[in-house]
N, CA, C and O atoms as a CHARMM CRD file, in Angstrom:
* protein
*
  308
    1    1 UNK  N     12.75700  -8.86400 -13.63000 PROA 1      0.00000
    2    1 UNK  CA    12.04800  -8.00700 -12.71200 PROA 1      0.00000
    3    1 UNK  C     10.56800  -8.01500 -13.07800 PROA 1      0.00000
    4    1 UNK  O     10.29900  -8.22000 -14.26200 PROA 1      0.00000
    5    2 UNK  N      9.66500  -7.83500 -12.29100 PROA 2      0.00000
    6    2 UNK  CA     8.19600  -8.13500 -12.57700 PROA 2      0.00000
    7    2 UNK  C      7.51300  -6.68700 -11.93200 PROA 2      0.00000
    8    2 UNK  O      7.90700  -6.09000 -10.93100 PROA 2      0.00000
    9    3 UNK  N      6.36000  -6.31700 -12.83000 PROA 3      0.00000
   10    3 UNK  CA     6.03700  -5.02500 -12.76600 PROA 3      0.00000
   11    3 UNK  C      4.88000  -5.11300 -11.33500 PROA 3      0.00000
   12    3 UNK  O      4.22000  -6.10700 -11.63600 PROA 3      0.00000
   13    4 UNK  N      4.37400  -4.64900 -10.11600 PROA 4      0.00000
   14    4 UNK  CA     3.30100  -4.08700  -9.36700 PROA 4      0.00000
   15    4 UNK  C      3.03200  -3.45500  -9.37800 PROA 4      0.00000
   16    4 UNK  O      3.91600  -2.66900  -9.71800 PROA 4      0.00000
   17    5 UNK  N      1.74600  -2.76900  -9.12300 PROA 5      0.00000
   18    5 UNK  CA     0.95100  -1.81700  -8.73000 PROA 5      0.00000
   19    5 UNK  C      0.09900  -1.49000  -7.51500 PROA 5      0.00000
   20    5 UNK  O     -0.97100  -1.98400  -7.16100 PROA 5      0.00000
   21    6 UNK  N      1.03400  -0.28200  -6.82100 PROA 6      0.00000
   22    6 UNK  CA     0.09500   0.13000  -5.69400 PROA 6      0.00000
   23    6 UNK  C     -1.23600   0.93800  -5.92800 PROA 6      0.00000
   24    6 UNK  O     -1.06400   1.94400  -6.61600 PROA 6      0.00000
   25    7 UNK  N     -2.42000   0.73300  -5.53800 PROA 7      0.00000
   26    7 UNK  CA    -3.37300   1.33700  -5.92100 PROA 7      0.00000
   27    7 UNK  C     -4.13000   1.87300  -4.96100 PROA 7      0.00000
   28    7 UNK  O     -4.88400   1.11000  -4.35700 PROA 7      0.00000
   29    8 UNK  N     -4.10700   3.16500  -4.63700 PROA 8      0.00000
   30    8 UNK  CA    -5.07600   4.24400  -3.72500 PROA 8      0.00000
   31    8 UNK  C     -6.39900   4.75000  -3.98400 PROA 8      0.00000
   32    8 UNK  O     -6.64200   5.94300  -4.17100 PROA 8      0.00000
   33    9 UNK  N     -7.25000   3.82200  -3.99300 PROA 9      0.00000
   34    9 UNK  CA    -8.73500   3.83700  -4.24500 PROA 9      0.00000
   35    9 UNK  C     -9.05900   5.26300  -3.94900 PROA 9      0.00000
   36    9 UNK  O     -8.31400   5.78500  -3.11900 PROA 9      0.00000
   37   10 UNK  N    -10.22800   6.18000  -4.56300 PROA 10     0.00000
   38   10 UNK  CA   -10.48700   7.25000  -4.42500 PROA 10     0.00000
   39   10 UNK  C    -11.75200   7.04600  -3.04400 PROA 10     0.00000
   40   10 UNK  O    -12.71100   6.30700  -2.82100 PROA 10     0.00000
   41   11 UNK  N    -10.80400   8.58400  -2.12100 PROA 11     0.00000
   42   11 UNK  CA   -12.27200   8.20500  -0.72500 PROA 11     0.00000
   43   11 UNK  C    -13.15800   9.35700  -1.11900 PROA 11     0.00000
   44   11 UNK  O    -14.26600   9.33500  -0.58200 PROA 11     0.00000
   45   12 UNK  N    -12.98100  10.09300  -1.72200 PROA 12     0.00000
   46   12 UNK  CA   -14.05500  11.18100  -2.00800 PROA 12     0.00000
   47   12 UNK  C    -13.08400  12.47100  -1.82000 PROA 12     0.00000
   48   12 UNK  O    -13.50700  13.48200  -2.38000 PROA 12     0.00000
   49   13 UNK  N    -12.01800  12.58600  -1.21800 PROA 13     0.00000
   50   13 UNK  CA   -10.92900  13.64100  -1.11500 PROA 13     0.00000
   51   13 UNK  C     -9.98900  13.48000  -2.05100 PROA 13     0.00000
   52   13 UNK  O    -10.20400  14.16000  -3.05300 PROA 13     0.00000
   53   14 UNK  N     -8.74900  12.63700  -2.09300 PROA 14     0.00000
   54   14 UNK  CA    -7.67700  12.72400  -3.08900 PROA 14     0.00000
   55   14 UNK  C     -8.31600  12.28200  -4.05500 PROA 14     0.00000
   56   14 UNK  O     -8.44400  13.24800  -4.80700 PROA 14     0.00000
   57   15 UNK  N     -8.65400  11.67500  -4.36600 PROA 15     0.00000
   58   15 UNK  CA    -8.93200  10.88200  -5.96300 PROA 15     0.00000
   59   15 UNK  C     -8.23600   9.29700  -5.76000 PROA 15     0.00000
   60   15 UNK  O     -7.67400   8.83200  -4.76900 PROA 15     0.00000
   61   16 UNK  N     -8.40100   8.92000  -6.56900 PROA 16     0.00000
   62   16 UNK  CA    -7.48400   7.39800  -6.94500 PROA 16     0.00000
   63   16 UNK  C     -6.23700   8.07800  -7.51900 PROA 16     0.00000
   64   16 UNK  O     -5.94300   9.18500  -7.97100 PROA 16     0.00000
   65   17 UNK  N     -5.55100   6.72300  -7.25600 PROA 17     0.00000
   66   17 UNK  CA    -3.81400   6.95000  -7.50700 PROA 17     0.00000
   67   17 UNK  C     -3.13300   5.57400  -7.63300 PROA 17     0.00000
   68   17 UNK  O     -3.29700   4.54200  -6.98300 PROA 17     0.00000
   69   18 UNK  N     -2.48400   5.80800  -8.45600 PROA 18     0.00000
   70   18 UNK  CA    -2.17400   4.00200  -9.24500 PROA 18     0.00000
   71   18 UNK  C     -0.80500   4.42800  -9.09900 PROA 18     0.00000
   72   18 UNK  O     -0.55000   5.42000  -9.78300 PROA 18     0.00000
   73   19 UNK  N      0.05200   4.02600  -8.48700 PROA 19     0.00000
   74   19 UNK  CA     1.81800   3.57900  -9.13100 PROA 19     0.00000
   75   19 UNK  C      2.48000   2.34600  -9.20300 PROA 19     0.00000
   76   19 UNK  O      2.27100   1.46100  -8.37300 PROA 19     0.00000
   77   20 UNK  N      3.49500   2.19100 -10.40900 PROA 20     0.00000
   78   20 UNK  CA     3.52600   0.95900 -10.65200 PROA 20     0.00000
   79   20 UNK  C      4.97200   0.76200 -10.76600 PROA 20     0.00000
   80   20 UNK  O      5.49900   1.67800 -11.39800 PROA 20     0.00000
   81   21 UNK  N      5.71800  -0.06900 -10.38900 PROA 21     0.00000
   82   21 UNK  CA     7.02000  -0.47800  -9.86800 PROA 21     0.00000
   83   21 UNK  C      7.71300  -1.59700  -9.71700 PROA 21     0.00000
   84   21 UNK  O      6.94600  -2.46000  -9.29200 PROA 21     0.00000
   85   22 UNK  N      8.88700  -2.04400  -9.87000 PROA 22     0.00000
   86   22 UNK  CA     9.27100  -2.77600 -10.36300 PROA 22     0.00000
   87   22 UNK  C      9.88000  -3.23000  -8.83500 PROA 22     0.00000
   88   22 UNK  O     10.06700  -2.55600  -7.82200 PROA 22     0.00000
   89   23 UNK  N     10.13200  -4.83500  -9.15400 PROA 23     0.00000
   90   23 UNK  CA    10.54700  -5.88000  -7.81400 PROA 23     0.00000
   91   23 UNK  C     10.81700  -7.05800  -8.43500 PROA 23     0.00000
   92   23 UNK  O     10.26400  -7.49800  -9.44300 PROA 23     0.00000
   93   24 UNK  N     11.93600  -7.69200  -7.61200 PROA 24     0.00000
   94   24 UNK  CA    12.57000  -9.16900  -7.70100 PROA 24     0.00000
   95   24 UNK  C     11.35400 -10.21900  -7.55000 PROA 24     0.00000
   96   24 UNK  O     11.16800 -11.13000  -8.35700 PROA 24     0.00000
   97   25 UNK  N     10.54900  -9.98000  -6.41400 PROA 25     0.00000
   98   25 UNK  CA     9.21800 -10.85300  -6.26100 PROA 25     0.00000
   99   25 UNK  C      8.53300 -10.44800  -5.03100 PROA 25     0.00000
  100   25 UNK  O      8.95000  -9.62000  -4.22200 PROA 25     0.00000
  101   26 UNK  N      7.07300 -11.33700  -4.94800 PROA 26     0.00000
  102   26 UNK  CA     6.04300 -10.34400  -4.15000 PROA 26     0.00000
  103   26 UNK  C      6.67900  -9.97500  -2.71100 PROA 26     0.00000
  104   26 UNK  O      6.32600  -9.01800  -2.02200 PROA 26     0.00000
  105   27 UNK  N      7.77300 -10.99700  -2.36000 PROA 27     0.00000
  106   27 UNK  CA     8.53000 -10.22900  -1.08700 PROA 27     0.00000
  107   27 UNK  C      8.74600  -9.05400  -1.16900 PROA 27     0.00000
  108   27 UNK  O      8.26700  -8.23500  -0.38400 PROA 27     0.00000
  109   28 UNK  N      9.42500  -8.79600  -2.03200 PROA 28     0.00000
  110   28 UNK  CA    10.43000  -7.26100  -2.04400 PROA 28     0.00000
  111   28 UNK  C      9.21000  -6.25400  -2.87500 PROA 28     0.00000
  112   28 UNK  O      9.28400  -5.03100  -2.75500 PROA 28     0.00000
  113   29 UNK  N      8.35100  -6.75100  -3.52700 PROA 29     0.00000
  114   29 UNK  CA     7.10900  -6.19600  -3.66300 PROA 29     0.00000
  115   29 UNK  C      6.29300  -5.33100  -2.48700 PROA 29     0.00000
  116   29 UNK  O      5.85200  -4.18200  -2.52400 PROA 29     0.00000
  117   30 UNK  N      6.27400  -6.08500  -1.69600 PROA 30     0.00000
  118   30 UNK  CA     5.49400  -5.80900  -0.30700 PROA 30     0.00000
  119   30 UNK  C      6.16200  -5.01000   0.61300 PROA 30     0.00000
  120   30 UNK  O      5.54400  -4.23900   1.34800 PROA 30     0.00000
  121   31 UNK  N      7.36600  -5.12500   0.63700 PROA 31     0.00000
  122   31 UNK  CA     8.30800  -4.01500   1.21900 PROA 31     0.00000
  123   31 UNK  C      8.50400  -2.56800   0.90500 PROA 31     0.00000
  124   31 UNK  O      8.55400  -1.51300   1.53700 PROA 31     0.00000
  125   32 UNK  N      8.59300  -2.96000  -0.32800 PROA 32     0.00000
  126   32 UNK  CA     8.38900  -1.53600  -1.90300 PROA 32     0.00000
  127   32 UNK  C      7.14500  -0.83400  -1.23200 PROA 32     0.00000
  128   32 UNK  O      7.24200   0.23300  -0.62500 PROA 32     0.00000
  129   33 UNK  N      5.79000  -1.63600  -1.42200 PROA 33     0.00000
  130   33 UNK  CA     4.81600  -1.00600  -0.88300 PROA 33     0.00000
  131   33 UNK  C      4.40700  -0.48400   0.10200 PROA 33     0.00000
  132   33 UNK  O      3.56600   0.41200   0.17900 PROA 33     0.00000
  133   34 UNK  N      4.93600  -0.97200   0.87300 PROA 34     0.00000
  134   34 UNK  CA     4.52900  -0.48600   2.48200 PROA 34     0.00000
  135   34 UNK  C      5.88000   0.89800   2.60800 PROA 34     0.00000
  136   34 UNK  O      5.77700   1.57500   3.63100 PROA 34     0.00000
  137   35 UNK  N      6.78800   1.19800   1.86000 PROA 35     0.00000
  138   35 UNK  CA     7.48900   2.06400   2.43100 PROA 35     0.00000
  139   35 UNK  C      6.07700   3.31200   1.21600 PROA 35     0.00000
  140   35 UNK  O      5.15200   4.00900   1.63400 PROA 35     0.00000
  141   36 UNK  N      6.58400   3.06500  -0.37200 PROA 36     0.00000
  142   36 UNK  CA     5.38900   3.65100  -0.75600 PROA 36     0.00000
  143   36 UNK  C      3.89200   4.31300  -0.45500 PROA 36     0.00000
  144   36 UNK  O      3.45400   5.43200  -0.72400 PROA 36     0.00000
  145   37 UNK  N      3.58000   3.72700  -0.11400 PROA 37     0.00000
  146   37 UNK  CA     2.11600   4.33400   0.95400 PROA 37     0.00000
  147   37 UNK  C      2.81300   4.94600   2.00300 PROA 37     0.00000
  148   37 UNK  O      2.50100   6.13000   1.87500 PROA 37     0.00000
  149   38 UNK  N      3.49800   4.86600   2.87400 PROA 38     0.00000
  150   38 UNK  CA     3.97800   5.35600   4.05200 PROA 38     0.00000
  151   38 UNK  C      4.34800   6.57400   3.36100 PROA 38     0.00000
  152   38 UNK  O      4.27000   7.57900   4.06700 PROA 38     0.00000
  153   39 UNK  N      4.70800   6.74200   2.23400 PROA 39     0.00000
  154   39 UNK  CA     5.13800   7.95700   2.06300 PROA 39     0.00000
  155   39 UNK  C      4.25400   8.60300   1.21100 PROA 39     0.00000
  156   39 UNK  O      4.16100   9.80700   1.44800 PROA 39     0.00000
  157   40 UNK  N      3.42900   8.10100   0.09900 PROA 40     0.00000
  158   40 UNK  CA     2.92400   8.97000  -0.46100 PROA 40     0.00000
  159   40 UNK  C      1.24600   9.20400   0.19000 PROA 40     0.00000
  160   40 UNK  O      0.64700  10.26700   0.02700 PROA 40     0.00000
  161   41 UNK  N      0.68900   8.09000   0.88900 PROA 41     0.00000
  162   41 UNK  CA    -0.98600   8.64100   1.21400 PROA 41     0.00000
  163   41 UNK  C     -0.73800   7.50800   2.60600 PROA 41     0.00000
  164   41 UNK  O     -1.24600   6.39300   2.73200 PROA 41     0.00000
  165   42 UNK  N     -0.02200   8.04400   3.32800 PROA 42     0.00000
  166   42 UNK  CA    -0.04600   7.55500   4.98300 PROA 42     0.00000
  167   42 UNK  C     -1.31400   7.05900   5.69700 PROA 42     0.00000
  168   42 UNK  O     -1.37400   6.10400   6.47100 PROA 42     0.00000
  169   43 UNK  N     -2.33900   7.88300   5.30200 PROA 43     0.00000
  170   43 UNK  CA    -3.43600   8.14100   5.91100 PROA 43     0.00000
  171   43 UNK  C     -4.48000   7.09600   5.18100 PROA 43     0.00000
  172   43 UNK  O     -5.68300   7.19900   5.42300 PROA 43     0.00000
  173   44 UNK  N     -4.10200   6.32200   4.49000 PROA 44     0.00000
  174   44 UNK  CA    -4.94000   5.50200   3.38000 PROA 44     0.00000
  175   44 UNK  C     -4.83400   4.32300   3.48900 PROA 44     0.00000
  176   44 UNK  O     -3.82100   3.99900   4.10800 PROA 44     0.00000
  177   45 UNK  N     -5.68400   3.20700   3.02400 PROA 45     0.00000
  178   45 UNK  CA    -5.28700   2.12900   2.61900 PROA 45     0.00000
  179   45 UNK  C     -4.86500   1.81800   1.51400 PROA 45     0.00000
  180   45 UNK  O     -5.53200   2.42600   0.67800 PROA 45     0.00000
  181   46 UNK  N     -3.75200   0.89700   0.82300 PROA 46     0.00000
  182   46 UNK  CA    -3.43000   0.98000  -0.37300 PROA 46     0.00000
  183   46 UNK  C     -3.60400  -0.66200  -1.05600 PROA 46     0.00000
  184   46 UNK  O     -3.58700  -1.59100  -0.24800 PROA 46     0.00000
  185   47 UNK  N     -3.78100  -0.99800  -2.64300 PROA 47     0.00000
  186   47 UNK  CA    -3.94600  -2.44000  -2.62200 PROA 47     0.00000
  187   47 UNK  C     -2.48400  -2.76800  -3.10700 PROA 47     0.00000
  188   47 UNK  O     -1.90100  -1.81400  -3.62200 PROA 47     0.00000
  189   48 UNK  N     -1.98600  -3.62600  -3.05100 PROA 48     0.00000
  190   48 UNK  CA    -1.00700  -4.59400  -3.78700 PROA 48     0.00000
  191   48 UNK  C     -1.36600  -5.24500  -4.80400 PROA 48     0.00000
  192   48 UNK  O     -2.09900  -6.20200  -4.55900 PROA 48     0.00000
  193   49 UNK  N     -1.04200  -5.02000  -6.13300 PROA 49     0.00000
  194   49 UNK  CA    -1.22200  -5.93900  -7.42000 PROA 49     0.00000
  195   49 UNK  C     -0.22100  -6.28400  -8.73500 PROA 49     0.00000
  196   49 UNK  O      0.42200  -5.49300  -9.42500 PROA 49     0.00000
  197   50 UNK  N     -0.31700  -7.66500  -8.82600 PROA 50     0.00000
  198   50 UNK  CA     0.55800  -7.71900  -9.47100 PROA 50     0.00000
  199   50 UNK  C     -0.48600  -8.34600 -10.59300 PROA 50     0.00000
  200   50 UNK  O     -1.26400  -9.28600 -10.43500 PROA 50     0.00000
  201   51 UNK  N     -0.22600  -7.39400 -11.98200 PROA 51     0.00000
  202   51 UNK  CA    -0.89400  -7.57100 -13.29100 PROA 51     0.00000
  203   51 UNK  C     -2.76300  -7.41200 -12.36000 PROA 51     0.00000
  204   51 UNK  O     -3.11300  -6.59700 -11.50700 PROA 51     0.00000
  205   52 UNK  N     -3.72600  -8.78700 -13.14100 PROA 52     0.00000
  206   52 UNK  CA    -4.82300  -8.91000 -12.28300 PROA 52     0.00000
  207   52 UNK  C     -5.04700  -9.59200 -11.36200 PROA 52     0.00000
  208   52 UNK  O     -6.12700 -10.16000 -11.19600 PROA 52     0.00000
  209   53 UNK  N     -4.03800  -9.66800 -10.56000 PROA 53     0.00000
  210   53 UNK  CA    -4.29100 -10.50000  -9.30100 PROA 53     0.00000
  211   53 UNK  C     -3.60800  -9.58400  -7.83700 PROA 53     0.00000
  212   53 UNK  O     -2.48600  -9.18900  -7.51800 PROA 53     0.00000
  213   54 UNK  N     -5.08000  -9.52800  -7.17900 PROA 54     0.00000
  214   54 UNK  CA    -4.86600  -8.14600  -6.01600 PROA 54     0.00000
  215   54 UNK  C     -3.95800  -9.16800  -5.15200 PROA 54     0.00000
  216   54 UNK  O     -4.51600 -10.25600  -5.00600 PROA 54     0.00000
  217   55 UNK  N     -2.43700  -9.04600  -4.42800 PROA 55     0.00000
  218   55 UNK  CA    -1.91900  -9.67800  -3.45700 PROA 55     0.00000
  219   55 UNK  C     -2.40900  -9.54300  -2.53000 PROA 55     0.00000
  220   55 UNK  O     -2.85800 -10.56700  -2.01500 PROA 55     0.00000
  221   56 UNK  N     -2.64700  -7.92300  -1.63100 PROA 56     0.00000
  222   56 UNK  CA    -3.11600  -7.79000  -0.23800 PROA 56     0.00000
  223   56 UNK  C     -3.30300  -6.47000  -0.48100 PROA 56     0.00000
  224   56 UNK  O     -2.89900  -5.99300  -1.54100 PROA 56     0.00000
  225   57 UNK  N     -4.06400  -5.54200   0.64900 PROA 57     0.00000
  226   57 UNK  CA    -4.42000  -4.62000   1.04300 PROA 57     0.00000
  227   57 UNK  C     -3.40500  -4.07700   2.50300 PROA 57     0.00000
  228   57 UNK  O     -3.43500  -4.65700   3.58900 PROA 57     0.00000
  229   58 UNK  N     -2.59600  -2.91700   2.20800 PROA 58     0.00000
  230   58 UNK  CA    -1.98200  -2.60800   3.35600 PROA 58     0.00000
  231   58 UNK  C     -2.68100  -1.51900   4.17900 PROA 58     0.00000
  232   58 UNK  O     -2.88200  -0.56200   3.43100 PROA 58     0.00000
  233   59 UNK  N     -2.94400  -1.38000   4.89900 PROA 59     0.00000
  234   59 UNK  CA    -3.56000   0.08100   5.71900 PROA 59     0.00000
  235   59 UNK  C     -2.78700   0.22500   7.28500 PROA 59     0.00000
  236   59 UNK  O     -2.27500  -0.80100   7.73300 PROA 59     0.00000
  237   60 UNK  N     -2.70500   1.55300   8.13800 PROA 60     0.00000
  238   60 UNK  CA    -2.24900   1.87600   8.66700 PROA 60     0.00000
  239   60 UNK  C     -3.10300   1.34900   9.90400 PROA 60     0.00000
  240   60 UNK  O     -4.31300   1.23100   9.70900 PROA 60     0.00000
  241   61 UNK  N     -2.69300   1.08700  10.90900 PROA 61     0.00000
  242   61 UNK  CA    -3.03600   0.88900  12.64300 PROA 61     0.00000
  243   61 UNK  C     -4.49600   1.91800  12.72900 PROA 61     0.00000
  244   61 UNK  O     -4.84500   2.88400  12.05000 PROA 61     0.00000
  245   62 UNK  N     -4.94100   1.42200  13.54200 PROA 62     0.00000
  246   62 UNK  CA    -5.81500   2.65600  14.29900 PROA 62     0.00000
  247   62 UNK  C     -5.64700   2.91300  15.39700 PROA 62     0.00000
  248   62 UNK  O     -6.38100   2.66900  16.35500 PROA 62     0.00000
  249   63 UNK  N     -4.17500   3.68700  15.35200 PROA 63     0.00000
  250   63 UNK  CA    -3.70900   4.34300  16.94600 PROA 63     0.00000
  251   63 UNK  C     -4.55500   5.90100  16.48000 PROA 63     0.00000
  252   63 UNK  O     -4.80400   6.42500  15.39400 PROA 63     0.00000
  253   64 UNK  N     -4.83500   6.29900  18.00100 PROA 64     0.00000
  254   64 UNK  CA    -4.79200   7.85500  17.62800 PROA 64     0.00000
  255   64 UNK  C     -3.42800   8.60000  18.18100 PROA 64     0.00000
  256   64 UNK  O     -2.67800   7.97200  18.92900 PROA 64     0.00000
  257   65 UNK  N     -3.14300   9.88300  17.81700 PROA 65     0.00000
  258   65 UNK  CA    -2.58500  10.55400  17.83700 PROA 65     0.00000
  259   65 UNK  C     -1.36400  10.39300  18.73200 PROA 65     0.00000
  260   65 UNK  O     -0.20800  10.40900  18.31000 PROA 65     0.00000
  261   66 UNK  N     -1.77600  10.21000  20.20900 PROA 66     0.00000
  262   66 UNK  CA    -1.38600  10.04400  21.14800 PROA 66     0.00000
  263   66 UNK  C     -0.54500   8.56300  21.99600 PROA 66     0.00000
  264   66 UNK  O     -0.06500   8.24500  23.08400 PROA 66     0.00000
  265   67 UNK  N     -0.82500   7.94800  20.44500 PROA 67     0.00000
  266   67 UNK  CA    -0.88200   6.31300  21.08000 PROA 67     0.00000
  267   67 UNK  C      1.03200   6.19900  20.27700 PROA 67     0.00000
  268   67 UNK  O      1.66300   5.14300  20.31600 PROA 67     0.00000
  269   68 UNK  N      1.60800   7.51200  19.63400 PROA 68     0.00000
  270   68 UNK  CA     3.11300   7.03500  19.14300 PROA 68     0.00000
  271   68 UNK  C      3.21900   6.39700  17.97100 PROA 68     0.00000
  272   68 UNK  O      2.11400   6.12600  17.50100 PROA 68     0.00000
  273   69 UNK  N      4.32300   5.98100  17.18400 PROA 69     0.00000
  274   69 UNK  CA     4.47500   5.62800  15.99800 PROA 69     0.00000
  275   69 UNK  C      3.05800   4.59300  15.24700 PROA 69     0.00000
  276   69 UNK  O      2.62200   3.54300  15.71800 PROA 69     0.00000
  277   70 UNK  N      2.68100   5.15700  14.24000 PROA 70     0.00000
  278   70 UNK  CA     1.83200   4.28900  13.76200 PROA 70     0.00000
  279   70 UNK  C      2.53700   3.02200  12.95200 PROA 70     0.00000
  280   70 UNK  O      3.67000   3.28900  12.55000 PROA 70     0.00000
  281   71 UNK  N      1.99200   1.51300  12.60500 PROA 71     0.00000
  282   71 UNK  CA     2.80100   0.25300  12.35100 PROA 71     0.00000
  283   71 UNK  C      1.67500   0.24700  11.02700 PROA 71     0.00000
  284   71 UNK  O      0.63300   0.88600  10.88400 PROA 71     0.00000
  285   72 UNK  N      2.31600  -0.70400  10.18000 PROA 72     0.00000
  286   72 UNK  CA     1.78000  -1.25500   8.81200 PROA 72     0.00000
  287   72 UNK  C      1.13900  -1.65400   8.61500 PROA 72     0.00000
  288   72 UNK  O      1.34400  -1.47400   7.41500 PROA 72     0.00000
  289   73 UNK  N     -0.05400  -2.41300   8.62300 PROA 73     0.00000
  290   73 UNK  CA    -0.24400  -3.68700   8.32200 PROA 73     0.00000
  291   73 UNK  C     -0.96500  -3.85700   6.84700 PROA 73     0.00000
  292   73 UNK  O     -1.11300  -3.02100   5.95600 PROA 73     0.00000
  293   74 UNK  N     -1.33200  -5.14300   6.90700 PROA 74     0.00000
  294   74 UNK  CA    -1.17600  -5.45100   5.64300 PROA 74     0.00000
  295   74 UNK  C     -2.67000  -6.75900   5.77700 PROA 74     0.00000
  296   74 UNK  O     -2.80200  -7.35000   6.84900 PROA 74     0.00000
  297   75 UNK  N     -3.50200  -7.01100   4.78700 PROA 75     0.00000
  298   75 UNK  CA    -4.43100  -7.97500   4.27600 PROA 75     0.00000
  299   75 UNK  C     -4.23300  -8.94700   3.82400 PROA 75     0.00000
  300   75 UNK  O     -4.94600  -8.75500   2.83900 PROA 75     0.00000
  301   76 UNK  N     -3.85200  -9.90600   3.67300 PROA 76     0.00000
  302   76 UNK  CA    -3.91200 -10.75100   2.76000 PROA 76     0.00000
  303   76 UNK  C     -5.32400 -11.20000   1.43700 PROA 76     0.00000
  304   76 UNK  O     -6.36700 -11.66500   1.89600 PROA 76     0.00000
  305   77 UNK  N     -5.21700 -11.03200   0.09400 PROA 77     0.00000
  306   77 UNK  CA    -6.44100 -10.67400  -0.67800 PROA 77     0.00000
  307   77 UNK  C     -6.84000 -12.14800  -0.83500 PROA 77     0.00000
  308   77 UNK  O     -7.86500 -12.44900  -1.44600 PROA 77     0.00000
C-alpha cells in the first residue's frame, strides 16, 4: 500500500489541512480523494500527492446554487 496526501492550501479562512492515506495506486488514490474533499472542504480546491510529487489538483465545478448537483474535477499537475 503506498501512502498520499490530500492537501487544502490555506485561503485566509480555514487554514491549511494535510491528510494522508493509504491506496493500492494513484487510481484508487484519486478516488480516495475526490470522495475526501467532497467531504471534508467541498468548497475548496484540494492537491493530490504522493511523497514529493503533486499528481493533480481536484476542485469543484463553478455551478451556482441553482445550477443542481455540483461534479469533481480534477487537474492534472
Amino acid at each position: 500500500m503506498n501512502i498520499y496526501t490530500l492537501r487544502f492550501p490555506d485561503d485566509g479562512n480555514a487554514g491549511a489541512l494535510r491528510l494522508d492515506f493509504g491506496a493500492e495506486d494513484a487510481a484508487d488514490a484519486l478516488v480516495t480523494a475526490h470522495r475526501k474533499a467532497l467531504d471534508v472542504r467541498s468548497a475548496r480546491a484540494a492537491e493530490l500527492w504522493q511523497g514529493g510529487r503533486k499528481l493533480c489538483t481536484i476542485r469543484h465545478a463553478a455551478n451556482g446554487p441553482e445550477s443542481g448537483p455540483k461534479s469533481l474535477r480534477f487537474q492534472s499537475a
